[in-house]
N, C-alpha and C positions, 0 to 999 in steps of 0.2 A: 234158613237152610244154607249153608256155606259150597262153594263149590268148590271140587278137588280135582286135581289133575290125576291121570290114571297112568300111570307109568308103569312101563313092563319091560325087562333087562331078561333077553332070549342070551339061553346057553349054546343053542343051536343055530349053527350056520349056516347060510344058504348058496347052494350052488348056482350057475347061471343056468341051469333048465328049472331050476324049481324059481327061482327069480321071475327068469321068461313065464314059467305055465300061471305064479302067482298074478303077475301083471296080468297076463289075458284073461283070466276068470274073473279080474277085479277093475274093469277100466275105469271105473272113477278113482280108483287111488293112484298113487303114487307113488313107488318104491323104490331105495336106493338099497343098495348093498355098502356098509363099510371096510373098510381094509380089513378090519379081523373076520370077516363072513357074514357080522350080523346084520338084520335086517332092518332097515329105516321107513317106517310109511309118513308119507306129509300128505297133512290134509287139504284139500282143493281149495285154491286159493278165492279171496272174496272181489267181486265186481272190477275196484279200482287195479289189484293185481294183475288178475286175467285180462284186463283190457290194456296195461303197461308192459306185458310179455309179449302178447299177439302184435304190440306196437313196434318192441323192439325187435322180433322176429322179421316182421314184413321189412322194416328197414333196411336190415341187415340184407334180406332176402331181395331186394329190389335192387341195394348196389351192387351186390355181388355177382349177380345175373347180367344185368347191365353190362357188369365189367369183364366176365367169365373168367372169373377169379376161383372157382370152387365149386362147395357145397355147402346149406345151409339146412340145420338140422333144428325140430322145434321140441318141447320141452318133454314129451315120451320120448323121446330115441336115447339108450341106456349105449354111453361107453365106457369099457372096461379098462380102468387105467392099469397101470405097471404096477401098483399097490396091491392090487386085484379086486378094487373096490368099481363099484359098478354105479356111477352117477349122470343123471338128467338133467344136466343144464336147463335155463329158459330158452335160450339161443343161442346156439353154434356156428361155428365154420370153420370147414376145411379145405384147404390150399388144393387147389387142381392138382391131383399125381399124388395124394399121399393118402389115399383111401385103400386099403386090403383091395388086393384083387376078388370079383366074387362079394364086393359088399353087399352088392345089388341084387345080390340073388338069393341071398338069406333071409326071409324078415323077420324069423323067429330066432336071431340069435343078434348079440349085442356088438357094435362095432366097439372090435379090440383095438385102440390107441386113444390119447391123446388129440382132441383137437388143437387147433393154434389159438381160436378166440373165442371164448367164453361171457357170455351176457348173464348175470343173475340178478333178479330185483327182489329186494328185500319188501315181504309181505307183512301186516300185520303181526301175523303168528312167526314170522321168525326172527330168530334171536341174534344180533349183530356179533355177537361174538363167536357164536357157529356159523355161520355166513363167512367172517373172515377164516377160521380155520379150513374151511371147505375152499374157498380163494388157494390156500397155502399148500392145500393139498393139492390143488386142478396146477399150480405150479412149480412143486415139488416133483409131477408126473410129466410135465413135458410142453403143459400150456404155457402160450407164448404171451399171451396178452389177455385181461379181463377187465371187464368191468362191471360195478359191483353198484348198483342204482341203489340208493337207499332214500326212498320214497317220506319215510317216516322223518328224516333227517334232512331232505331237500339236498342233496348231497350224492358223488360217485366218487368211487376210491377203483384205482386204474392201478392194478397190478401188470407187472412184468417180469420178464423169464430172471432177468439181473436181480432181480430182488428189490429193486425199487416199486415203491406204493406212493402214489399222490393223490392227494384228496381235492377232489372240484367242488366249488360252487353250482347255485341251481342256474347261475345266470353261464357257464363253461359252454364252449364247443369239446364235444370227445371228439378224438382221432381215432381213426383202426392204425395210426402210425405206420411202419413199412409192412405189419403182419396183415393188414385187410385195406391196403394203398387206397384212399384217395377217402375213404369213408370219414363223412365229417357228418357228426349229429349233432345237435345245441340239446342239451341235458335235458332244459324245461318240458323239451317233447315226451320225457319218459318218467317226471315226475308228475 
């Protein structure tokens, strides 16, 4: 018995209430919206994944607080970028002062902007070549800094707003450079 992947290309595009009401009736999944409307489910990620997001989350989330540098967002919370595409990073952060007024008071509806830095780690199931287009697009929108874990490859590629890309080693310290000041991780912790 061979096994087949099941692919399905929707005509139909989703707005941000049917997005929102689809995520809440579905919280094991995942859903991205793309720049043309349609809809993207990714499937929950496995063990080593989830335990490499929630790592790089707290970290983020610990210096940033420390520092009172911001906010830090984890891999549910949907921002809607300038594309009009609606994506969930693993880990975010936003600069003190640059969150909509009124974020905080919504929870059913997706914060509209661009954050400054974006954390994604590449899971089993995803494909390095969608990964980097999704990088291109998070800085095509207005993201200032990314980094881009790539577990499978022992490796992070550190995108920036100039268009520059660098690829680390598993043995690197990442910088959040002047967008997340002071934040220094050694790679090895998130592969």
């Amino acid at each position: 018995m061979t096994s087949e992947k099941l692919t399905v290309q929707s005509l139909y595009t989703v707005t941000d209430e049917e997005l929102m009401l689809m995520s809440s009736q579905n919280p094991e999944l995942r859903f991205e919206r793309n720049a043309n409307g349609t809809l993207e489910t990714m499937p929950p990620t496995g063990g080593i994944s989830g335990n490499q997001e929630v790592k790089a989350g707290a970290y983020l989330l610990n210096w940033v607080e420390s520092q009172d540098l911001g906010e830090v967002f984890g891999p549910s919370t949907g921002f809607r970028l300038a594309n009009t595409a609606v994506r969930a990073p693993d880990a975010v952060f936003v600069a003190k002062g640059r969150l909509p007024d009124g974020w905080d008071e919504e929870e059913d509806k997706f914060i509209n902007l661009a954050p400054d830095f974006v954390i994604e780690i590449r899971s089993k199931n995803d494909g390095l070549a969608k990964l980097k287009a999704k990088m291109e697009e998070y800085i095509a929108n207005g993201v200032q800094l990314e980094w881009l874990i790539d577990i499978k490859n022992q490796q992070a590629l550190v995108y920036r707003q100039d268009g520059s890309i660098t690829q680390y080693p598993a043995t690197a310290i990442l910088s959040g450079e002047d967008i997340v000041p002071g934040l220094m991780l050694p790679l090895k912790k998130l592969l």
